[in-house]
C-alpha positions in Angstrom: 8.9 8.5 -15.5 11.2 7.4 -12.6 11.1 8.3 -9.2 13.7 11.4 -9.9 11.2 12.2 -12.6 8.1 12.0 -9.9 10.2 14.1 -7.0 10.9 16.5 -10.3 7.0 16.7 -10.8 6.0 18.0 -7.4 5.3 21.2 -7.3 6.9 23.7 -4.7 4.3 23.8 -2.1 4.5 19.9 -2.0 8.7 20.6 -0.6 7.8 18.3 2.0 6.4 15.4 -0.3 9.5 15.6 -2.4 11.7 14.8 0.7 9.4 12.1 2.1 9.4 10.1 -0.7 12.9 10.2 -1.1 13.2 9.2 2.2 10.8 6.4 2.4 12.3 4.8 -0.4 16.2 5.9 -0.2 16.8 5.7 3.4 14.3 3.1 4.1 15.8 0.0 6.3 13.1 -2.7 5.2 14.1 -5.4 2.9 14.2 -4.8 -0.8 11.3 -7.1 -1.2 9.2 -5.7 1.9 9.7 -2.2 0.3 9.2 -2.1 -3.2 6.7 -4.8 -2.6 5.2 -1.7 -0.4 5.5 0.5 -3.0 4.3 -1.1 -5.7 1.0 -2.2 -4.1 0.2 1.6 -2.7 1.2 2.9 -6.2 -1.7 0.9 -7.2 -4.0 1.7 -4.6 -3.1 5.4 -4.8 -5.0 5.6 -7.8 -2.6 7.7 -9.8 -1.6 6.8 -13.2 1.0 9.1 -12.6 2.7 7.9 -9.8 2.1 4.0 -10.5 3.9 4.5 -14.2 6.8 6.4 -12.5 7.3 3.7 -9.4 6.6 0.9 -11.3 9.6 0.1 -13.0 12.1 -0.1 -10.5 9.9 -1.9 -7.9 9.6 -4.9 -11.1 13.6 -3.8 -11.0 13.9 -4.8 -7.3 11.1 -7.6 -7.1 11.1 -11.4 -8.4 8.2 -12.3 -10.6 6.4 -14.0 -7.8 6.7 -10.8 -5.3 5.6 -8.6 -7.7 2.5 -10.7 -9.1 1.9 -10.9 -4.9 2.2 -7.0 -4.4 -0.2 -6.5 -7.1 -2.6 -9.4 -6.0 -2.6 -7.5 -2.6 -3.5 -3.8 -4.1 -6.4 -5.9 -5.8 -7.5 -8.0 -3.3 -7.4 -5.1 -0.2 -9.5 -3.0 -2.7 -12.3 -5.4 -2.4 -12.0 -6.3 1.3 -11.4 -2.6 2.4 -14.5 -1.5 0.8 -16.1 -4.3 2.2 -15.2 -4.5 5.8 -15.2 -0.7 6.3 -18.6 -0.7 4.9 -19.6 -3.8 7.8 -18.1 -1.9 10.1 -19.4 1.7 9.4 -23.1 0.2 9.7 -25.0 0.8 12.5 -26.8 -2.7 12.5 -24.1 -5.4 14.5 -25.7 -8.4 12.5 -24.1 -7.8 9.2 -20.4 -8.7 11.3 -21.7 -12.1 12.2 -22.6 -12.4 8.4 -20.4 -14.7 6.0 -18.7 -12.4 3.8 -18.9 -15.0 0.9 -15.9 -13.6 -0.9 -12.9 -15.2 -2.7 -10.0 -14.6 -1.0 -8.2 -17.3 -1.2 -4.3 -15.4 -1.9 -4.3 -14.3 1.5 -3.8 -17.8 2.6 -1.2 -18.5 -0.6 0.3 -15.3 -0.9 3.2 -16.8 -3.1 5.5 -14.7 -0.9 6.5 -14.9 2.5 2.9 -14.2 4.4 4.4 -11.4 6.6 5.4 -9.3 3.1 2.1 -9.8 2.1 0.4 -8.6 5.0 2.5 -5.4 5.4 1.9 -5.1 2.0 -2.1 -5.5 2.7 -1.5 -3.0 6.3 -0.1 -0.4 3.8 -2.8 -0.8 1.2 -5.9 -0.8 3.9 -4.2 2.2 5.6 -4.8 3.9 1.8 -8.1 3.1 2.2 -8.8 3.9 5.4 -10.1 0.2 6.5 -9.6 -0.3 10.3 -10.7 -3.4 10.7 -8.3 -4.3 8.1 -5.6 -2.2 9.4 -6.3 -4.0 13.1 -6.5 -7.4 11.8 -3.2 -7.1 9.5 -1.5 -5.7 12.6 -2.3 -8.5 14.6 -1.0 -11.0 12.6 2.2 -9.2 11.9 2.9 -8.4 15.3 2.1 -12.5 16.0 4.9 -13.2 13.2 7.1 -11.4 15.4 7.1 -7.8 13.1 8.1 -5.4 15.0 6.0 -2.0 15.1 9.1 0.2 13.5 8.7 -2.4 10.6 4.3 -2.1 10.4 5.1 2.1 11.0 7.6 2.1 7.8 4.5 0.8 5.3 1.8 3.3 6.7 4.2 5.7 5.8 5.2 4.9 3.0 1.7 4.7 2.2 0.9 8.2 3.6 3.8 9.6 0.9 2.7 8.0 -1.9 -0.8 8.6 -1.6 -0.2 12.4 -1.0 2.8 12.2 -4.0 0.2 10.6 -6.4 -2.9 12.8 -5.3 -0.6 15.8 -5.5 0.5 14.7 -9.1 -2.8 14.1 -10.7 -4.1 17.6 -9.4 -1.1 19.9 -10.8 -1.9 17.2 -14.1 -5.8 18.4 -13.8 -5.0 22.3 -13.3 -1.8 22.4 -16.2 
């Protein structure tokens, strides 16, 4: 499935979702890299067979070997730190954020890619998962690599639309 295929598989009441998604991706100005790095890693985090199978392809089109191993490594290694952050944060009891998080993180720091691609990519994947402390601190550092906030605005939507496209898809798969 390409993404023609996926805009062909929304249903009518998901109009909207069909033109967002091919305007996140058609009309978007970011780098090739910076977008279908994007995509790729909120494919993933979107949870949808459907969607990731159907995007897939033409972001490993559009991405070297080392962007798209990177992309990947940053849907995989947001899952852990989103769930775990949000969780520190969510808790009532301030002593678990002065706690060492003793996790293995270390491709944050050796991305493979250009560090700012990686952290919009991780921005786009935490806003998936609804981590603020992530979504802050991935801010931060993009706005202190000089990023501007059209660029940081461009991945959280283009997470928004594919995590409504791919949680749209899976339900009209569930009810057919």
């Amino acid at each position: 499935m390409a993404l023609d295929d996926l805009k062909q598989a929304l249903p009518d009441y998901a109009k909207d979702l069909k033109l967002n998604l091919g305007s996140v991706i058609g009309n978007s100005e970011l780098p090739k890299q910076q977008l279908w790095g994007t995509v790729l890693a909120c494919a993933i985090a979107s949870r949808s067979g459907i969607a990731l199978r159907a995007l897939e392809p033409e972001a490993r089109e559009n991405l070297s070997d080392e962007a798209y191993g990177a992309a990947k490594s940053a849907a995989a290694v947001m899952a852990m730190n989103n769930v775990f952050y949000r969780t520190r944060h969510l808790l009532s009891d301030p002593e678990y954020g002065t706690m060492r998080a003793g996790l293995r993180m270390n491709v944050i720091g050796n991305p493979g890619v250009e560090k700012a691609d990686f952290e919009l990519w991780s921005l786009a994947v935490s806003a998936i998962n609804g981590c603020g402390q992530c979504l802050d601190s991935h801010e931060q550092v993009l706005r202190k690599a000089g990023v501007d906030r059209e660029t940081i605005q461009e991945a959280f939507k283009i997470a928004a639309v594919v995590q409504a496209v791919g949680t749209t898809v899976e339900a009209e798969a569930q009810l057919a």
